[in-house]
Backbone as CSV, one residue per row, in Angstrom:
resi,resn,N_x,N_y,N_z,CA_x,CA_y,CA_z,C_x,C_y,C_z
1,UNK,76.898,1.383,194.398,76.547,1.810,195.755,77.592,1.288,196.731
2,UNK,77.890,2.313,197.532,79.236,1.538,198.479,78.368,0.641,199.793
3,UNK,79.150,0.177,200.340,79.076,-0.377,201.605,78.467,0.164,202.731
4,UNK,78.927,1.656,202.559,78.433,2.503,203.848,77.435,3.111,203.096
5,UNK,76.936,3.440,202.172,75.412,4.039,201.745,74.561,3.234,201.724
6,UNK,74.723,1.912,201.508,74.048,0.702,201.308,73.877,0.356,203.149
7,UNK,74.460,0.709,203.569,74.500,0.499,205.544,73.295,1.569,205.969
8,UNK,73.200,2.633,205.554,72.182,3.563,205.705,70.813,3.154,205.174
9,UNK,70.902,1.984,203.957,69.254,1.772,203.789,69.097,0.385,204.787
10,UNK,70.404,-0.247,205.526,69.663,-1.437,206.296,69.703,-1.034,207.734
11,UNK,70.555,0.026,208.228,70.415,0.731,209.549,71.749,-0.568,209.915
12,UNK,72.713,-0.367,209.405,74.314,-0.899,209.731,74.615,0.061,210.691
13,UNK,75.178,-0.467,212.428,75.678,0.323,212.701,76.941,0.948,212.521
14,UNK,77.296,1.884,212.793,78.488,2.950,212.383,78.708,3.812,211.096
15,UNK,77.590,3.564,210.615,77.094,4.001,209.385,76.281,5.365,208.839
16,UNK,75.920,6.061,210.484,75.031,7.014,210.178,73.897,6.992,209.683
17,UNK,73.625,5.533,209.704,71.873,5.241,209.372,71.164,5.989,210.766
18,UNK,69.374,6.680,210.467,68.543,7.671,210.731,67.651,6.449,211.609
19,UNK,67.837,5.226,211.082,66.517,4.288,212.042,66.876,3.084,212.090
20,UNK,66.928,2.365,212.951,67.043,1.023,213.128,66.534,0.583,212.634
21,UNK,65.381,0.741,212.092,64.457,0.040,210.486,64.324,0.838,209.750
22,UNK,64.886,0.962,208.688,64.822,2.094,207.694,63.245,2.068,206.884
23,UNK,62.440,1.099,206.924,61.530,0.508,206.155,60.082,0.690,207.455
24,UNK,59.435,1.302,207.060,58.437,1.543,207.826,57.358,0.486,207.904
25,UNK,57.003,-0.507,206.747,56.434,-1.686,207.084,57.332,-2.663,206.200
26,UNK,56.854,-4.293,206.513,57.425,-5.019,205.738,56.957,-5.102,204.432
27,UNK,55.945,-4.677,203.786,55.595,-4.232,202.359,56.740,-3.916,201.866
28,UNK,57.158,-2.570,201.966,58.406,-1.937,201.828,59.520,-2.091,201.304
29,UNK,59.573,-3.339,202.650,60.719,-3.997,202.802,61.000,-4.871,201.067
30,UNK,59.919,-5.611,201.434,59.826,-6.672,200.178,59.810,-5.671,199.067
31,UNK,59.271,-4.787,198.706,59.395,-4.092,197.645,60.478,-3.794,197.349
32,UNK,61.520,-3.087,198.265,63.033,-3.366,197.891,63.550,-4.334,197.123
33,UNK,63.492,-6.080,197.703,63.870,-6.721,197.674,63.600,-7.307,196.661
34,UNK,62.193,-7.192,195.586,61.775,-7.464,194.563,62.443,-6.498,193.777
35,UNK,62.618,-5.212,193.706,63.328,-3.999,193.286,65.035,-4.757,192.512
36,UNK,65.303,-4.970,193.270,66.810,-5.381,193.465,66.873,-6.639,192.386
37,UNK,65.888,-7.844,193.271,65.910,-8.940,192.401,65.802,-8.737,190.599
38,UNK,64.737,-8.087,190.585,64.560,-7.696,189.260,65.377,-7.140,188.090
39,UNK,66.022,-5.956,188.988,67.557,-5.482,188.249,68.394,-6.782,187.940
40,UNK,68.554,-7.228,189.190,69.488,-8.467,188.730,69.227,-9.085,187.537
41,UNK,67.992,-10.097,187.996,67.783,-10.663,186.299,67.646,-10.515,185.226
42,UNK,67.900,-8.648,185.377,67.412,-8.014,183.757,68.887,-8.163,183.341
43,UNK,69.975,-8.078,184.415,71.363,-7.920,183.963,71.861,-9.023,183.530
44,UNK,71.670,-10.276,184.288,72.287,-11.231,184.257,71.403,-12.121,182.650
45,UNK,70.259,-12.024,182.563,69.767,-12.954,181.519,68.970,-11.605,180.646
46,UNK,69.185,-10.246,180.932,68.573,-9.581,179.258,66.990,-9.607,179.484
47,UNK,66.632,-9.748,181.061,64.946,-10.073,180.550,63.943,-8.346,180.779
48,UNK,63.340,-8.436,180.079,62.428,-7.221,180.300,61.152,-7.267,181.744
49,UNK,62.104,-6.837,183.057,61.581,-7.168,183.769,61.540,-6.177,184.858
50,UNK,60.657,-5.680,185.950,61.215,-4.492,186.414,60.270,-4.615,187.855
51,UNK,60.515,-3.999,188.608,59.687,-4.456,190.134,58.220,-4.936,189.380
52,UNK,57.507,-3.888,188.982,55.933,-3.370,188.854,55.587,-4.923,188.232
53,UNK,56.677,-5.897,186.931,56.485,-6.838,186.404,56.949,-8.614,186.915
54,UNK,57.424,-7.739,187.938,57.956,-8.873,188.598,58.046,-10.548,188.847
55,UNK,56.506,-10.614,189.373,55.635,-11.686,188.950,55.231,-12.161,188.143
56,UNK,54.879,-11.110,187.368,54.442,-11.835,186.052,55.214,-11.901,185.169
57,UNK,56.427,-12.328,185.397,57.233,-12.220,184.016,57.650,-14.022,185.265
58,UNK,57.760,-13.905,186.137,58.231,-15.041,186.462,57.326,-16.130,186.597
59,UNK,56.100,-16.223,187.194,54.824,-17.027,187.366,54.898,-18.034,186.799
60,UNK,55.233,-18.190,185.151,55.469,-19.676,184.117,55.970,-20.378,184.644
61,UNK,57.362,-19.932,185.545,58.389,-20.819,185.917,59.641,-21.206,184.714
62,UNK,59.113,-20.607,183.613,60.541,-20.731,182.228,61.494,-19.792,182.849
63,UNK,61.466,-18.776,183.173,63.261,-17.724,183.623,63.352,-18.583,184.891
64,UNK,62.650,-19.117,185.943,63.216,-20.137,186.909,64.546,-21.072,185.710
65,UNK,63.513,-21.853,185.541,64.351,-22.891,185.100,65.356,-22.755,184.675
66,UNK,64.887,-21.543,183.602,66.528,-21.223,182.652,67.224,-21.038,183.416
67,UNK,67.266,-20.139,184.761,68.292,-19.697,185.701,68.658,-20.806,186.703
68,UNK,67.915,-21.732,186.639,68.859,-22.865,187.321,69.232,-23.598,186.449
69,UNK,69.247,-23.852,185.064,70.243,-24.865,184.252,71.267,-23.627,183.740
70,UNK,71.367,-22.560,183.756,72.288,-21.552,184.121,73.719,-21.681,185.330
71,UNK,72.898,-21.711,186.509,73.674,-22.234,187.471,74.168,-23.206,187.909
72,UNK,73.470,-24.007,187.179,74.028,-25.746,187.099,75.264,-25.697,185.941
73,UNK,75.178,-25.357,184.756,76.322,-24.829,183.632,77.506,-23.851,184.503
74,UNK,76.902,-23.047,185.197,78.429,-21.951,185.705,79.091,-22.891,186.661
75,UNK,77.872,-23.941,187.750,78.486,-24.618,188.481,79.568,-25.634,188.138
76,UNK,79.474,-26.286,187.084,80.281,-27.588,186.133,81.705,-26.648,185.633
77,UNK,81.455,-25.452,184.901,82.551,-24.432,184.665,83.769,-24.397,185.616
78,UNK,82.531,-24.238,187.537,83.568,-24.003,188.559,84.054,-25.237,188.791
79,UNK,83.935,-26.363,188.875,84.342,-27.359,189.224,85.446,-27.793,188.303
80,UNK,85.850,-27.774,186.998,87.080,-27.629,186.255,88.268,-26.726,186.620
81,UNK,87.720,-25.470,186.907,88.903,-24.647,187.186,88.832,-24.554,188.695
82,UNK,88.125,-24.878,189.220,88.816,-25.049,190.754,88.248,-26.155,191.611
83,UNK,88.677,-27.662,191.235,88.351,-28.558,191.571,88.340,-29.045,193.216
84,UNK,89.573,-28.730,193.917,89.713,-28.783,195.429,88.855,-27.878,196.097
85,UNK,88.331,-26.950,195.399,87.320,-26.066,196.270,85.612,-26.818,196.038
86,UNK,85.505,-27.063,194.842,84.360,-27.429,194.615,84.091,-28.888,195.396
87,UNK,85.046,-29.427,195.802,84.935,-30.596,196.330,83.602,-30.237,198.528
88,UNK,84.103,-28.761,198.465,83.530,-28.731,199.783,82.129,-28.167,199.318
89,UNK,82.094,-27.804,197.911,81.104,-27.314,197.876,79.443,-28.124,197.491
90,UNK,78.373,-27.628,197.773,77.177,-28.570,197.486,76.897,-27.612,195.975
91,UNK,77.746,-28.477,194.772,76.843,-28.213,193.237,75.957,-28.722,192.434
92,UNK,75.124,-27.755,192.157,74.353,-28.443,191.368,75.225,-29.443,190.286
93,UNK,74.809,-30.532,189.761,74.993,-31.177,189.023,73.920,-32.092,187.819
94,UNK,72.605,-31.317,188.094,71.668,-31.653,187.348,70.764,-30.405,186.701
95,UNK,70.471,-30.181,185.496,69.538,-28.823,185.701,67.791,-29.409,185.568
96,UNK,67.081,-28.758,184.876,65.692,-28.793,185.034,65.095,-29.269,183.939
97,UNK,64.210,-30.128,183.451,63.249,-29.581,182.415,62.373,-28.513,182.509
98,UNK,62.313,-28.029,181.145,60.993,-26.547,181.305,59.979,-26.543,179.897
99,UNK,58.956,-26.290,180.220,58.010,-25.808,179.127,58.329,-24.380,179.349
100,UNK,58.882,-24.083,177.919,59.002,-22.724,177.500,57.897,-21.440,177.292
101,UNK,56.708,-22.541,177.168,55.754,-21.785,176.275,55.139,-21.701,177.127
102,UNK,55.013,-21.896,178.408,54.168,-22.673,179.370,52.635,-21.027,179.453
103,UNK,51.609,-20.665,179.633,51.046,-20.083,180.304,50.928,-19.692,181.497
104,UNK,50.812,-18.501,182.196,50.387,-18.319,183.022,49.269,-18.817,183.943
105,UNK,48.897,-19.562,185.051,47.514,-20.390,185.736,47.690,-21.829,185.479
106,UNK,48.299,-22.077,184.178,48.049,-23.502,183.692,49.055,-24.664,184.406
107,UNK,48.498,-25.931,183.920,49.318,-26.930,184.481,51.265,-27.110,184.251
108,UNK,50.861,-26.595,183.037,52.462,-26.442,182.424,53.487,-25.768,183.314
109,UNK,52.660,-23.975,183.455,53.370,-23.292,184.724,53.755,-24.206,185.619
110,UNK,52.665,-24.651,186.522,52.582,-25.156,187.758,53.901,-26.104,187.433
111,UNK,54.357,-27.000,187.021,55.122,-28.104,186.113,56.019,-27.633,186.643
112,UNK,56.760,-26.114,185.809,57.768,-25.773,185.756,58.184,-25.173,187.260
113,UNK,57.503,-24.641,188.219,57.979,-23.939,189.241,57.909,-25.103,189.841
114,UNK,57.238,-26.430,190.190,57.551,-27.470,190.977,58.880,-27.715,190.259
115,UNK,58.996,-28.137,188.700,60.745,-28.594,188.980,61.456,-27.526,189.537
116,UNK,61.577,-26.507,189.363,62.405,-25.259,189.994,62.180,-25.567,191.320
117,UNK,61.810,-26.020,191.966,61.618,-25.897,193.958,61.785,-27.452,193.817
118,UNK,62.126,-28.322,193.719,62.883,-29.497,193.511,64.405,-29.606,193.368
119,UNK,64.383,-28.688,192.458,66.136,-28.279,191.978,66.681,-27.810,193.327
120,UNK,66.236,-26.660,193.640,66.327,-25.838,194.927,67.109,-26.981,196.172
121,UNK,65.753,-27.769,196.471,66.299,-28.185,197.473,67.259,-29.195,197.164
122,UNK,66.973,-30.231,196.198,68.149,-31.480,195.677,69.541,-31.121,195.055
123,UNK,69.326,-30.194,194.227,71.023,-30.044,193.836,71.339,-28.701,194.390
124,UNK,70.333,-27.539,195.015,71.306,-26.725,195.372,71.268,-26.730,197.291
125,UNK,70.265,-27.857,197.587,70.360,-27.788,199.215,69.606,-26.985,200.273
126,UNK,68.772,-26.120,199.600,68.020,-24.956,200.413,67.606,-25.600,201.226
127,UNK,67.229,-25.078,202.458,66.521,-25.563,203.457,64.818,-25.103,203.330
128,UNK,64.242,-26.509,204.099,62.975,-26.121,203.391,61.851,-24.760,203.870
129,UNK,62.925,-24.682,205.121,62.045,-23.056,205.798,62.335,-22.183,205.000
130,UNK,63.375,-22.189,204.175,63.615,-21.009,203.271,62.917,-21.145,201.757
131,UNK,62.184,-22.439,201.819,61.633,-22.483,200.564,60.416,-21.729,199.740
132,UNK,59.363,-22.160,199.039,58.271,-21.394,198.566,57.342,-22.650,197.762
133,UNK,56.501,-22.458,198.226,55.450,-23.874,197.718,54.957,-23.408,195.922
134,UNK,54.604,-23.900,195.092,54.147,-23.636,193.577,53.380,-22.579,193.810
135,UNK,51.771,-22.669,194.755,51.073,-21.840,194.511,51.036,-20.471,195.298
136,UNK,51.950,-20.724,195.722,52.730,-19.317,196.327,52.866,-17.794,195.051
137,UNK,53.632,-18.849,194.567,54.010,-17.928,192.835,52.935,-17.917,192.181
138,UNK,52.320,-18.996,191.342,51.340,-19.583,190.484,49.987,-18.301,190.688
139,UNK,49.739,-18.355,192.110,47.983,-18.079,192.162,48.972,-16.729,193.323
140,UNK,49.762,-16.648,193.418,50.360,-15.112,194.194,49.770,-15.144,195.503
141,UNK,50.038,-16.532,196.397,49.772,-16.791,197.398,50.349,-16.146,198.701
142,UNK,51.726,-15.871,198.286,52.983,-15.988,199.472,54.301,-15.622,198.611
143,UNK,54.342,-14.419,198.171,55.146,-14.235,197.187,56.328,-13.375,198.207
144,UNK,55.981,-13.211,199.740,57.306,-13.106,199.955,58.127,-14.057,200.436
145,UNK,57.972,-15.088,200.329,58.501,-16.847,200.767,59.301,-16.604,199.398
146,UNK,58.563,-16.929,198.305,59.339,-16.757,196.604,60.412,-15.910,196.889
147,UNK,60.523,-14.600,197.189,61.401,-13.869,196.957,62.612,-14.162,198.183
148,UNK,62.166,-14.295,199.554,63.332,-14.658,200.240,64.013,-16.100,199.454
149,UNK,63.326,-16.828,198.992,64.016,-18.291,198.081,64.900,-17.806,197.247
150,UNK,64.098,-16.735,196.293,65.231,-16.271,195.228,66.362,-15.707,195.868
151,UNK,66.890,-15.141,197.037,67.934,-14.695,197.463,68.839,-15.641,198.105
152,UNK,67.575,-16.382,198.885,68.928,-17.713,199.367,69.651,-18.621,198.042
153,UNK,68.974,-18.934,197.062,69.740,-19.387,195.655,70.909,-18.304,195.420
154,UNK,70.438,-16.972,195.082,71.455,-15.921,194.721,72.808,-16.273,195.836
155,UNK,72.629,-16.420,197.056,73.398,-16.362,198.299,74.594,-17.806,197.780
156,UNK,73.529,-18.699,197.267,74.455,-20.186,197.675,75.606,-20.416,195.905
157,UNK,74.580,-19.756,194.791,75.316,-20.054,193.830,76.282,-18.730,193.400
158,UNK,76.369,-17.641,194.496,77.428,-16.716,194.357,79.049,-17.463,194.683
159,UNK,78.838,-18.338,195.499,79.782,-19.050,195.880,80.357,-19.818,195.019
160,UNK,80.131,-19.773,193.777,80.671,-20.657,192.791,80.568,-19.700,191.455
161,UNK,80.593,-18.483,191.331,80.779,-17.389,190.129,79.388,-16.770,190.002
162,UNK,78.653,-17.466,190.306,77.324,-16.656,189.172,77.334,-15.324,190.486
163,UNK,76.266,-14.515,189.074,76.953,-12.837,189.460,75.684,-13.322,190.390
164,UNK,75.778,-12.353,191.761,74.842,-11.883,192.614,74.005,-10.723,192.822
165,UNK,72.763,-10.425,192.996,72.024,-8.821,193.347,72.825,-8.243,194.339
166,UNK,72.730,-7.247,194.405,73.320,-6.252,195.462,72.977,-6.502,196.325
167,UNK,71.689,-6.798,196.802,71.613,-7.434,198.486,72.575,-8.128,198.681
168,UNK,72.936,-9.423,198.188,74.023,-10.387,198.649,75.461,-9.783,198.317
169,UNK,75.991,-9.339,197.128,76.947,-8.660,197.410,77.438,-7.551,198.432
170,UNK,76.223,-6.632,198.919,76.294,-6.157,199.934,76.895,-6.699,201.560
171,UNK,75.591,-7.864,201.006,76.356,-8.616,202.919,77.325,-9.099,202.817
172,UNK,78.083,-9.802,201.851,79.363,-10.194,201.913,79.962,-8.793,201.564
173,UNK,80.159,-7.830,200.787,81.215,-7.241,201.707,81.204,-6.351,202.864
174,UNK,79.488,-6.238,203.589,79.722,-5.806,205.041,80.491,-6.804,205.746
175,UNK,79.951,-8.543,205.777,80.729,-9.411,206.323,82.402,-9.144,206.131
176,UNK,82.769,-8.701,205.336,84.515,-8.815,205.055,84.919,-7.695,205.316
177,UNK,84.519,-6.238,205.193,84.857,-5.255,206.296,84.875,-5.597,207.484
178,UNK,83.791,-6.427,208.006,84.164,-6.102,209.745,84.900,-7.143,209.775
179,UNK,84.864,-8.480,209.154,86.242,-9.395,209.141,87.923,-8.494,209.270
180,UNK,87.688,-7.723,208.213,89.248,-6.743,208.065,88.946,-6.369,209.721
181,UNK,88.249,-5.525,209.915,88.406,-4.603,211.061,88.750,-5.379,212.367
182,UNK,87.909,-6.760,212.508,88.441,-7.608,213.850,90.058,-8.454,213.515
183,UNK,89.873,-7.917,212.006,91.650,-9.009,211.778,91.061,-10.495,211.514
184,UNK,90.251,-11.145,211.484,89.993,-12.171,211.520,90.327,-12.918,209.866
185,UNK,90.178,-14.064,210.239,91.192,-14.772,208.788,89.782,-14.963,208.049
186,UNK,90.192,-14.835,206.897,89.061,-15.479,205.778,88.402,-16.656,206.387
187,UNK,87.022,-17.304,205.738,86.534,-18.128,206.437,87.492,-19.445,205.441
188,UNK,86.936,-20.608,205.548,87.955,-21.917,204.805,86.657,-22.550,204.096
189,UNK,87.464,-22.877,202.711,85.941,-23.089,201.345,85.126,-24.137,201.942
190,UNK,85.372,-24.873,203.225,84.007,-25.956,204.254,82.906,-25.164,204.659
191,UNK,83.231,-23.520,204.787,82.604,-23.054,205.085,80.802,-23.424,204.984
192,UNK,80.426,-23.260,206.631,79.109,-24.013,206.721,77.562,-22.983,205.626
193,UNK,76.609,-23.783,205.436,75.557,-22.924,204.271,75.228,-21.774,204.931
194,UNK,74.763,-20.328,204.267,74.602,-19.649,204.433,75.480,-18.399,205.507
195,UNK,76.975,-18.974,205.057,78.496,-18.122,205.525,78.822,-17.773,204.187
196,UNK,79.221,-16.229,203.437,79.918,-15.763,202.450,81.308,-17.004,202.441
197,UNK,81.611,-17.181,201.509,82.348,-18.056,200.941,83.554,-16.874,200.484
198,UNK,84.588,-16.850,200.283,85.522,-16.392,199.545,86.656,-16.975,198.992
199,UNK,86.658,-17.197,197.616,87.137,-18.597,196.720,88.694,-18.204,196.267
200,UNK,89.138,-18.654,197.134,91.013,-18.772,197.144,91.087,-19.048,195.297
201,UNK,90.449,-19.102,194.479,91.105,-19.468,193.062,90.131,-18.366,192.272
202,UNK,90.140,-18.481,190.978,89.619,-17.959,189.869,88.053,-18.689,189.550
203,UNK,87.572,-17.212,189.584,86.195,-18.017,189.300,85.464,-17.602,188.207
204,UNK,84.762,-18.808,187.120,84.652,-18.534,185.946,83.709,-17.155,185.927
205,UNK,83.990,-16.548,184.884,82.654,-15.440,184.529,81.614,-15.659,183.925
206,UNK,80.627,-15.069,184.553,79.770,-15.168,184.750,78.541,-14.874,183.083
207,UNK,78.144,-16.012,182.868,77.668,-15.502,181.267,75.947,-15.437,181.190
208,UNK,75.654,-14.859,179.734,74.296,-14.688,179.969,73.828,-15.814,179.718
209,UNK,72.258,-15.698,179.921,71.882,-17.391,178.319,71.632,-16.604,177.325
């Protein structure tokens, strides 16, 4: 999807988007955004997962975890091959324990999505307005808190290789079109949280588990 078709589903101006909110309620909205997420993780980790399953394939908190000792592994990768950059950057450097087997409702779940929202904020820094409490996910309290979380992670560990959903690839390269268009210089790897990053070196690729 390009830049400018992808501008038409967020109402980008100059784009020929039809509405300043393309999304008639925030239901919608989030349904997108679960839409998207989902593709992602089917790509990036192989999981059989798809909007309609969304939740319930995540609820245990095991594809959490895996996907942050994932990003903690790509993060250690980036820090070898591009050490002066990683120095500005906040990496994980610890990953998670997980019960694999964990159930759905049970204490085990619960276990695993508290270490996952621990990780979050200690090694990858989220802020806690952007966070999501256990029983948010667990008992499907506040599951659009969960999903804006899952994008600010996607947002912070794109900055260091791991592949991103199209939402975030999107805004960074609307951000770097209109960068081209004002002339303005790349941002510098200090760049403050939640600014697209663009990594002056080679960045490892991106693998499954």
């Amino acid at each position: 999807m390009s830049v400018h078709s992808y501008g038409r589903m967020w109402g980008t101006p100059g784009t020929g988007t039809r509405s300043i909110r393309p999304y008639q309620s925030s239901g919608q909205y989030l349904y997108a955004m679960k839409e998207d997420l989902a593709e992602w993780l089917k790509e990036l980790h192989g999981l059989d997962i798809e909007v309609g399953t969304f939740l319930e394939v995540l609820e245990t908190g095991a594809v959490l975890c895996s996907h942050a000792n994932h990003v903690t592994q790509v993060a250690g990768e980036f820090a070898q091959v591009c050490p002066e950059v990683a120095k500005h950057l906040h990496l994980p450097s610890a990953g998670v324990t997980c019960n694999l087997t964990a159930q759905p409702g049970t204490f085990q779940a619960r276990d695993n999505v508290s270490n996952f929202i621990q990780w979050c904020r200690k090694e990858m820094g989220i802020k806690d307005v952007l966070m999501f409490e256990t029983e948010d996910l667990v008992l499907r309290k506040n599951e659009k808190n969960f999903v804006l979380c899952l994008l600010e992670l996607a947002r912070h560990a794109s900055r260091f290789g791991v592949r991103a959903p199209t939402l975030v690839q999107m805004e960074e390269e609307i951000e770097e079109e209109l960068r081209q268009e004002m002339e303005l210089p790349p941002p510098e790897p200090s760049a403050a949280p939640g600014e697209p990053l663009y990594l002056p070196c080679a960045v490892p690729h991106d693998q499954d588990l």
